[in-house]
C-alpha positions as CSV (number, residue, x, y, z in Angstrom):
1,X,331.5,-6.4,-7.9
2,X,330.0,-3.1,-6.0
3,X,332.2,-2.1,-3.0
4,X,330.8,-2.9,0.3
5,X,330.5,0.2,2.5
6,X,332.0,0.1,5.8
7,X,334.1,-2.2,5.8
8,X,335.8,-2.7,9.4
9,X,338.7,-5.1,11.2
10,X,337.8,-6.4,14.3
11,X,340.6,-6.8,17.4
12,X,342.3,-9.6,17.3
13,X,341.3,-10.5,20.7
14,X,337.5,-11.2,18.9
15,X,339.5,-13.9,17.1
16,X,337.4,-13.2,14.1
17,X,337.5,-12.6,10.4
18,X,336.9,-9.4,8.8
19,X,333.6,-8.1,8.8
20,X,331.9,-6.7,6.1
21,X,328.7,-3.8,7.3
22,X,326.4,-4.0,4.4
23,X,323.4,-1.3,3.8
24,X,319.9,-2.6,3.2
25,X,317.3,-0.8,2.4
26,X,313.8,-2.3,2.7
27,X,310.9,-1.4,0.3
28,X,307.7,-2.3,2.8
29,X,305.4,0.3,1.5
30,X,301.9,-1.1,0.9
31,X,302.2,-3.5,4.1
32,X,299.1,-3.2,5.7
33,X,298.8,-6.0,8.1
34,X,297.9,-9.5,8.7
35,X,301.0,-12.3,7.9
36,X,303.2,-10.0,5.7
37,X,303.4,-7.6,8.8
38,X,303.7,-10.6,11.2
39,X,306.9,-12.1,8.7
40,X,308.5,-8.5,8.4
41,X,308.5,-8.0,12.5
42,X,310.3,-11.1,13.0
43,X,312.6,-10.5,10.1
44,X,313.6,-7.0,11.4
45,X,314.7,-8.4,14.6
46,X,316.5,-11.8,13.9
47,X,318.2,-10.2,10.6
48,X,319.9,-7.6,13.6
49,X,320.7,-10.8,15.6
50,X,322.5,-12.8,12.5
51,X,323.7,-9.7,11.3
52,X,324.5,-7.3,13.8
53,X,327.1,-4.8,12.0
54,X,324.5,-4.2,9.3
55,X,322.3,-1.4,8.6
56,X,319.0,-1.5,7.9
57,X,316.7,1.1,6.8
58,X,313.1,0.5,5.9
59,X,310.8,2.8,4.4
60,X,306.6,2.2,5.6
61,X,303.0,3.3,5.0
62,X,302.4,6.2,7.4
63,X,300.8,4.7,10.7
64,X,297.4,5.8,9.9
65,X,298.1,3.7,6.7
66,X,298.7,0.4,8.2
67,X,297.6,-2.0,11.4
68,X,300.7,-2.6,12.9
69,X,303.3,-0.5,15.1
70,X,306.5,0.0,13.7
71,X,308.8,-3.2,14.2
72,X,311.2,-3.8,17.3
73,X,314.3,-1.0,16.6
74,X,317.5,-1.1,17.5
75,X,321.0,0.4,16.9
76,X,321.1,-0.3,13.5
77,X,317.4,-0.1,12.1
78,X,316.3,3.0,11.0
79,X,312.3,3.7,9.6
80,X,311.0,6.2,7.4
81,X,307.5,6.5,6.6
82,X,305.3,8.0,3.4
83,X,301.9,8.4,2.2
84,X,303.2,8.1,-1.3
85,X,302.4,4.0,-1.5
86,X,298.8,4.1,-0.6
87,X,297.3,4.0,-3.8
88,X,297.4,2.2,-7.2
89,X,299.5,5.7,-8.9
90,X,301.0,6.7,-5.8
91,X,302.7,3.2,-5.5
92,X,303.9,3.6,-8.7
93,X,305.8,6.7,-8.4
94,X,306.8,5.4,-5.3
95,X,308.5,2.1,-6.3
96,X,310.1,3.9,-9.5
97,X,311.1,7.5,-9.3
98,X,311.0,8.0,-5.4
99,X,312.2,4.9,-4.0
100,X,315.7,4.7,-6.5
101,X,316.3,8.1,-5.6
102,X,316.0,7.5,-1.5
103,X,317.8,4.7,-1.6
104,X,320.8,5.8,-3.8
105,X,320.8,8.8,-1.0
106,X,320.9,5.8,1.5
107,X,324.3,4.6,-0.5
108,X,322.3,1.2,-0.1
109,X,324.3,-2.0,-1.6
110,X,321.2,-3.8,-1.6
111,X,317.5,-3.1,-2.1
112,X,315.1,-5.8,-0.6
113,X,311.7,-5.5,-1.9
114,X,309.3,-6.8,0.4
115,X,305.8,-6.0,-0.5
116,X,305.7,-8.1,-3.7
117,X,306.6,-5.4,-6.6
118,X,310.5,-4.8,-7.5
119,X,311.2,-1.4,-9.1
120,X,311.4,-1.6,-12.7
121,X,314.6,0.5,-13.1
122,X,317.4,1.2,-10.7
123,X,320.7,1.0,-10.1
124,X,321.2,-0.9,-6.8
125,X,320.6,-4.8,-6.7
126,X,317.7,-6.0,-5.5
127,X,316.0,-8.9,-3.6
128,X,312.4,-9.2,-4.0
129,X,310.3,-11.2,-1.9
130,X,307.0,-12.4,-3.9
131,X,304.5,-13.6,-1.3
132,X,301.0,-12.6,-3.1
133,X,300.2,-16.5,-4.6
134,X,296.8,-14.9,-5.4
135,X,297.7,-12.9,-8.4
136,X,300.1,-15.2,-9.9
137,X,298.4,-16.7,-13.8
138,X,296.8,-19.8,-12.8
139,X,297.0,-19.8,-9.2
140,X,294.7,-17.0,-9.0
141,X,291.2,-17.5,-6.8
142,X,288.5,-15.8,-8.9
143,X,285.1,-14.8,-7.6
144,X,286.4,-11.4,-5.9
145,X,284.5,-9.0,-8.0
146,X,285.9,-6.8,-11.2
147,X,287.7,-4.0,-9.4
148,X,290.0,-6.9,-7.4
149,X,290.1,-9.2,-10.3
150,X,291.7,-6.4,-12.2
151,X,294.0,-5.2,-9.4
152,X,295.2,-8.9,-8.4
153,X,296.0,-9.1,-12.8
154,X,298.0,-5.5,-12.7
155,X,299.4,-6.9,-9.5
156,X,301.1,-10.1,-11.0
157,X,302.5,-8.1,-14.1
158,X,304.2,-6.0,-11.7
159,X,305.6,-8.7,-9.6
160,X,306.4,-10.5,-12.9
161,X,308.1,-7.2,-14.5
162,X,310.3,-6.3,-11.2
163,X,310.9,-9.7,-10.2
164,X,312.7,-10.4,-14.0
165,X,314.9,-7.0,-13.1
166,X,315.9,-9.0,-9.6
167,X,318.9,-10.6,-8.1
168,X,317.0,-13.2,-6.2
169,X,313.8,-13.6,-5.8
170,X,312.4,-14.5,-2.3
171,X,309.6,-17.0,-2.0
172,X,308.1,-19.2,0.9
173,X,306.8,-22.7,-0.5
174,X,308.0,-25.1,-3.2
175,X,304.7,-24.7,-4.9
176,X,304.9,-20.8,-4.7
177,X,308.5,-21.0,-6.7
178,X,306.9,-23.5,-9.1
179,X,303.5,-20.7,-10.1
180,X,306.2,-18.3,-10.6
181,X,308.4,-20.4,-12.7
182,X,305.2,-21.4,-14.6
183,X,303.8,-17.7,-15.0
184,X,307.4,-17.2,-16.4
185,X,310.3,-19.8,-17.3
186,X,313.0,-17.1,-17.2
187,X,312.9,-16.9,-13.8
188,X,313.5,-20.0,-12.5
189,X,317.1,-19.8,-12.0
190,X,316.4,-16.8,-9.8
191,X,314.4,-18.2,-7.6
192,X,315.1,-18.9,-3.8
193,X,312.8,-21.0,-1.6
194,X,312.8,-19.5,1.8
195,X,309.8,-20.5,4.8
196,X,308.2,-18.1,6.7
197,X,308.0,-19.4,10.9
198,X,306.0,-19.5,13.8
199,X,306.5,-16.1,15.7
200,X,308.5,-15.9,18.2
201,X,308.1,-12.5,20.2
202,X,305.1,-11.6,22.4
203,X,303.8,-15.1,23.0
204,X,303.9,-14.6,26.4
205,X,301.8,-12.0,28.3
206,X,299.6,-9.8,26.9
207,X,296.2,-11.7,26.4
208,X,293.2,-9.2,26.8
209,X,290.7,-11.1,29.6
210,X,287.9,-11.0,27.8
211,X,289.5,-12.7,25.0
212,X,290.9,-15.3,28.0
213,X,287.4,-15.5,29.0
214,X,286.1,-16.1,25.4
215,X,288.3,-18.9,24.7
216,X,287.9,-20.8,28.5
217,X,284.1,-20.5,28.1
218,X,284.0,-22.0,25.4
219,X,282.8,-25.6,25.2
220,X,285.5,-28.5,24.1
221,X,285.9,-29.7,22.0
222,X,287.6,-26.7,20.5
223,X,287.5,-25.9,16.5
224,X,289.4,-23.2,15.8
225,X,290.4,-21.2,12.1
226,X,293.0,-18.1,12.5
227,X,292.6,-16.4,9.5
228,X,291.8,-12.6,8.5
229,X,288.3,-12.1,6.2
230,X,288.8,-13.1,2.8
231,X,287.0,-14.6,-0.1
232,X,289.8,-17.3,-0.4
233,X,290.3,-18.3,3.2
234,X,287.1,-20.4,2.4
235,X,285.2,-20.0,5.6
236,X,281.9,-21.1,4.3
237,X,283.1,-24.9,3.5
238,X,284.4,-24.9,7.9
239,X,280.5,-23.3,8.8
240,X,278.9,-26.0,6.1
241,X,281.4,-28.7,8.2
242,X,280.2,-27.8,11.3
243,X,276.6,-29.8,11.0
244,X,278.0,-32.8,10.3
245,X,281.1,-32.3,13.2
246,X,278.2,-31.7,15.7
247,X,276.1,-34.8,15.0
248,X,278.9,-36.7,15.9
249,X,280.4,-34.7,18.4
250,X,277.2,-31.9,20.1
251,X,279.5,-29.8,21.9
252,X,281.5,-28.9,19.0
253,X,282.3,-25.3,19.2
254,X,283.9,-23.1,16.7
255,X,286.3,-20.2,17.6
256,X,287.1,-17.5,14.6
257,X,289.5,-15.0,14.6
258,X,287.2,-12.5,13.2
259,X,285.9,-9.4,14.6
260,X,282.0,-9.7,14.3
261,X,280.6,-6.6,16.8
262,X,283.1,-3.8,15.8
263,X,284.3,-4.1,12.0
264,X,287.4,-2.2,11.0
265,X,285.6,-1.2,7.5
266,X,283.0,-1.3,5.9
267,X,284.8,-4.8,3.6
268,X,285.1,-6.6,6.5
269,X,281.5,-5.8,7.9
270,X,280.2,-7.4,4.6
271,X,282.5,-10.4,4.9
272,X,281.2,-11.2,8.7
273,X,277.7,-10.5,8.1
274,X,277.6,-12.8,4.7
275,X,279.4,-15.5,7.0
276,X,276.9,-15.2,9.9
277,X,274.0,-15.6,7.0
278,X,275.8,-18.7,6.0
279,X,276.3,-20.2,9.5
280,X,272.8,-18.9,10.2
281,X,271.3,-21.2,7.5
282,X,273.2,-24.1,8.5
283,X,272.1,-24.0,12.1
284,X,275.3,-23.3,13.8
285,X,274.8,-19.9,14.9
286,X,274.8,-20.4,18.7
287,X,277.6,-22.9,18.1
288,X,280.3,-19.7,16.9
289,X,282.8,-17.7,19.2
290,X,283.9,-14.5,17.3
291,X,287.1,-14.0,19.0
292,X,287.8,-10.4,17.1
293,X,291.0,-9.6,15.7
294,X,294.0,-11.2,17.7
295,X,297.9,-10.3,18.6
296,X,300.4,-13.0,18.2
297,X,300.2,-14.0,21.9
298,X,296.5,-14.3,21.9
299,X,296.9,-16.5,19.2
300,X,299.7,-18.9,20.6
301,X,297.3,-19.1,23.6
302,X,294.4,-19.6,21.2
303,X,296.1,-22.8,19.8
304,X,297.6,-24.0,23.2
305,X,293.6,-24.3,24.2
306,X,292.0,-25.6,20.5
307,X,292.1,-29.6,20.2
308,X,292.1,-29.2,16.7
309,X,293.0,-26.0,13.7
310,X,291.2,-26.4,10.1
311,X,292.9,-25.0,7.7
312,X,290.4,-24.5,4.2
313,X,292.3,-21.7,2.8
314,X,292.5,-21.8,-0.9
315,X,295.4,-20.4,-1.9
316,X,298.5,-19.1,0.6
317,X,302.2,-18.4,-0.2
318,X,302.7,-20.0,3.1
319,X,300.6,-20.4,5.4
320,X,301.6,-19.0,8.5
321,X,299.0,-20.3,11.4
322,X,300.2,-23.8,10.3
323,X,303.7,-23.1,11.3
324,X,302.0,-21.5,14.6
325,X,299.9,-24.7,15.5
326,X,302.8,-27.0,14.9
327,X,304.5,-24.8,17.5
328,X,302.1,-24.6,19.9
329,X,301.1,-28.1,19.6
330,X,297.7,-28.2,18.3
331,X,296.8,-30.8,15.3
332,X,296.0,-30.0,12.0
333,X,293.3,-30.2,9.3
334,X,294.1,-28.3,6.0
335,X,292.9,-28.4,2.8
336,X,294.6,-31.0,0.5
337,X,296.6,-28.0,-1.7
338,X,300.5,-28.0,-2.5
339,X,301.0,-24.5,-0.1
340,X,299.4,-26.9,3.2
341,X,301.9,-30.2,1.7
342,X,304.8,-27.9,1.7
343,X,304.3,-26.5,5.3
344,X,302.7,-29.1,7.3
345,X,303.4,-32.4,5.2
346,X,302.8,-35.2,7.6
347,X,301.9,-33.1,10.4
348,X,298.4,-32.9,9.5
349,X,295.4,-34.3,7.9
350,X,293.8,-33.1,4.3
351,X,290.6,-33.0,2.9
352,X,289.0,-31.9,-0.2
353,X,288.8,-27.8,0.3
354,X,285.2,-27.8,-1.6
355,X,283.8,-30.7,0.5
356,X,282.5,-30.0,3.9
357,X,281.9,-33.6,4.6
358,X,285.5,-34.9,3.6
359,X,286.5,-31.9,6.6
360,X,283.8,-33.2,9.0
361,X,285.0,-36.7,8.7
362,X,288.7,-35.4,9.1
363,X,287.9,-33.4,12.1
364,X,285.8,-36.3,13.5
365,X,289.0,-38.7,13.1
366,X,291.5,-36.5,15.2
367,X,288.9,-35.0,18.1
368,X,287.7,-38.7,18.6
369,X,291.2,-40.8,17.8
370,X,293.7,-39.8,20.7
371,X,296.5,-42.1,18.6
372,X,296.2,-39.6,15.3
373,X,296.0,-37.0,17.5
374,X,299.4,-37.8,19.3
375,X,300.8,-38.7,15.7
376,X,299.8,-35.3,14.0
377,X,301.2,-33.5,17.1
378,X,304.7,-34.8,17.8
379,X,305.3,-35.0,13.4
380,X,304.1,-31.6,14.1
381,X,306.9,-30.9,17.3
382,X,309.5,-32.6,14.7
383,X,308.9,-30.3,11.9
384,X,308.5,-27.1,13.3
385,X,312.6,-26.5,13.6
386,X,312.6,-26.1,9.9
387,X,310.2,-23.2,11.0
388,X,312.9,-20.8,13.3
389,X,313.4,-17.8,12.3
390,X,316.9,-17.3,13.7
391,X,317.7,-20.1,10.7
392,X,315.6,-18.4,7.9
393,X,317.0,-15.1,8.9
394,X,320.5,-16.4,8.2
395,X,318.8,-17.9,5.2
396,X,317.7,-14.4,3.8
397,X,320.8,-12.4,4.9
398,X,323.3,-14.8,2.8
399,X,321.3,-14.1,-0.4
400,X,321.6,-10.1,0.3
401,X,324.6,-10.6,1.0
402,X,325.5,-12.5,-2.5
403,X,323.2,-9.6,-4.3
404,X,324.9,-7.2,-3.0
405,X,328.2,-8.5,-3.6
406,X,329.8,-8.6,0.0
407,X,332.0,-11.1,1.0
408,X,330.3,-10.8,4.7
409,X,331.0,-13.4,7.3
410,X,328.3,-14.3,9.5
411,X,328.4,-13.0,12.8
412,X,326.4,-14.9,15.8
């Protein structure tokens, strides 16, 4: 068993056990954005509530590098940023010759890798946390050209490779635990099943007016879809829905979290103008709010204003805007796909994710039946404390500790 570092005895006055500090280090280089930045934020800060005599020191992408601020600090988080990670060779060298050698400088009893990829040699145990479904054997969503079909297939050797070398390894859904197990049998002892939440800081405040005014001016009832711009989020099946929604229901308007007027890049400029050809052909063009790119409070105000979120995403490792909705009390239509069973089971309704009509007719049902609305939202309001990150925190901090080899006592 490695020797915990720091070990200290509190007064007896604190009427408490002895408390162990454990050192973490945690790998998030080649987080860019989206929901692994939105888990890792909320992470940072309830692992420093469960486990306050802790130290944690993560190493990120240089801020140029990524779309998020660093995460909330405090006493005993530290950040280090490099360049190193950015590319395909770069985040090889980082993960195994730079990364080993930082964090046995750290003195580090435990090495979380969160970005997917575990280093392939190294001395100090280590958690990974695999949350890329889409480059895992048969799981993975084909159609995004050569150059990403190859990277997603090196991706999921790597993942395989470092998550065989692992203590634990981290994973969000049931049916992500069984692609890994399937993609390789040796791991499924390893394997710890672990949900992401609904986040929890910033949902109050902060809501630019214009996308307060987007949102009210909209016409109810409200469709809404918070996803980023990718081939597998399956946004042309919603636009191909949204004929057959507005026969029955003309005032029908849908509300993307896409940024159609000012494109980060030059991938996401394609992706928006292909979908407003698509929506363009299907004669709801006029019938589309592009919201732009929203921060977490935007979006809880997003869902606290939709009367319904569809869900058509092909392939997740959780799923994180169904945890949101459940939250915020909004009902839910999802594609009918183990990942949408494991997060919203009874809290929503499912349709076929290649049949626009099967999601027309689901929408239809909860924005015209008030009962299956009222059912999908309090099954929602009863499943959404399995979804708090205080509890998964606790969660992910026992299995460090037990990789690491502490004996630490929980502290609250």
């Amino acid at each position: 068993m490695r020797r915990a570092r720091g070990r200290r005895l509190l007064g007896s006055n604190e009427a408490r056990s002895a408390l162990t500090t454990v050192i973490v280090a945690i790998d998030a280089v080649g987080i860019r954005g989206h929901g692994g930045a939105a888990v890792l934020c909320e992470l940072l800060h309830w692992l420093q509530v469960v486990r306050p005599d802790w130290q944690w020191h993560v190493f990120l992408l240089h801020r140029e590098m990524r779309e998020f601020d660093e995460p909330v600090s405090g006493r005993c988080v530290h950040f280090s940023s490099t360049g190193m990670g950015n590319g395909p060779l770069g985040r090889l060298l980082w993960l195994n010759i730079v990364l080993p050698r930082r964090v046995r400088k750290l003195g580090a009893d435990v090495l979380f890798s969160f970005a997917n990829i575990a280093p392939l040699l190294g001395e100090v145990p280590t958690v990974v946390y695999c949350h890329q479904l889409n480059a895992i054997g048969a799981t993975r969503i084909t159609g995004h050209g050569p150059l990403t079909e190859l990277r997603m297939r090196v991706l999921g050797r790597l993942m395989l490779g470092g998550a065989g070398r692992s203590k634990t390894i981290v994973v969000q859904t049931q049916s992500m635990a069984e692609a890994l197990a399937a993609a390789d049998n040796r791991l499924m002892g390893k394997i710890a099943v672990i949900p992401s939440g609904y986040r929890t800081l910033g949902t109050t405040g902060l809501i630019h007016p214009e996308v307060r005014s987007l949102v009210k001016g909209s016409s109810s009832p409200r469709i809404v879809y918070v996803s980023h711009p990718s081939e597998h989020k399956n946004h042309e099946v919603l636009l191909k829905a949204m004929p057959h929604i507005m026969q029955e229901i003309p005032s029908a308007r849908l509300l993307l979290t896409l940024e159609a007027e000012r494109p980060p890049n030059r991938r996401y400029a394609g992706f928006v103008t292909h979908l407003q050809s698509v929506a363009k052909n299907a004669g709801v063009a006029d019938q589309i709010t592009w919201l732009g790119i929203l921060n977490s409070a935007e979006i809880h105000y997003l869902l606290t204003e939709a009367d319904v979120m569809v869900f058509p995403s092909l392939a997740e490792s959780f799923g994180l805007p169904l945890a949101e909705a459940m939250a915020a009390g909004c009902p839910i239509v999802v594609a009918d796909l183990p990942y949408a069973h494991d997060v919203a089971g009874v809290a929503a309704l499912y349709f076929q994710p290649a049949d626009p009509v099967d999601l027309a007719e689901r929408a239809i049902e909860v924005l015209r039946d008030e009962s299956t609305r009222q059912k999908l939202i309090a099954a929602g309001a009863a499943r959404r404390g399995r979804f708090c990150y205080a509890d998964i925190a606790e969660r992910l901090a026992t299995v460090l500790s037990a990789a690491s080899g502490a004996d630490a006592q929980p502290c609250h």
